[in-house]
C-alpha angles and dihedrals in degrees: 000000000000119000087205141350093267094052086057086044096055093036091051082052103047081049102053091047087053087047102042094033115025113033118068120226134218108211084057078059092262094324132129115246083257094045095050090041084053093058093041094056091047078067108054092251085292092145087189093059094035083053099047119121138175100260109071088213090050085052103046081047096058095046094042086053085045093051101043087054099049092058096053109116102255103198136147122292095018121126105244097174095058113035090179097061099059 
């Protein structure tokens, strides 16, 4: 698997910058981590405006989906990444 601690270490971190800066996402409507943080900063953190799109359905949809996933119970020992495993 890892020849050394350091090796797991720098191939964790190639993997997060891939991860955070180079897939896309579908659930940041197509964006990077860092693209969809970006837009989000441009709007002072406001999700709802940051989400916002031209067609009104596309737009309900996005907050709905915001809004059911922030209420999801986030405790230890739960699996975040994969809602459906748990």
């Amino acid at each position: 698997m890892f020849d050394s601690l350091e090796d797991a270490r720098r191939e964790l971190a190639l993997w997060r910058y891939d991860y955070n800066n180079v897939r896309p996402h579908s659930s940041l409507a197509n964006q990077t981590p860092a693209e969809a943080r970006r837009t989000l900063e441009q709007f002072e953190g406001s999700a709802p405006d940051a989400l916002a799109q031209t067609n009104d359905e596309d737009y309900k949809t996005q907050i709905r989906k915001l809004s059911l996933s922030m209420r999801e119970p986030r405790g230890a020992g739960q699996n975040i990444c994969c809602p459906s495993r748990q």
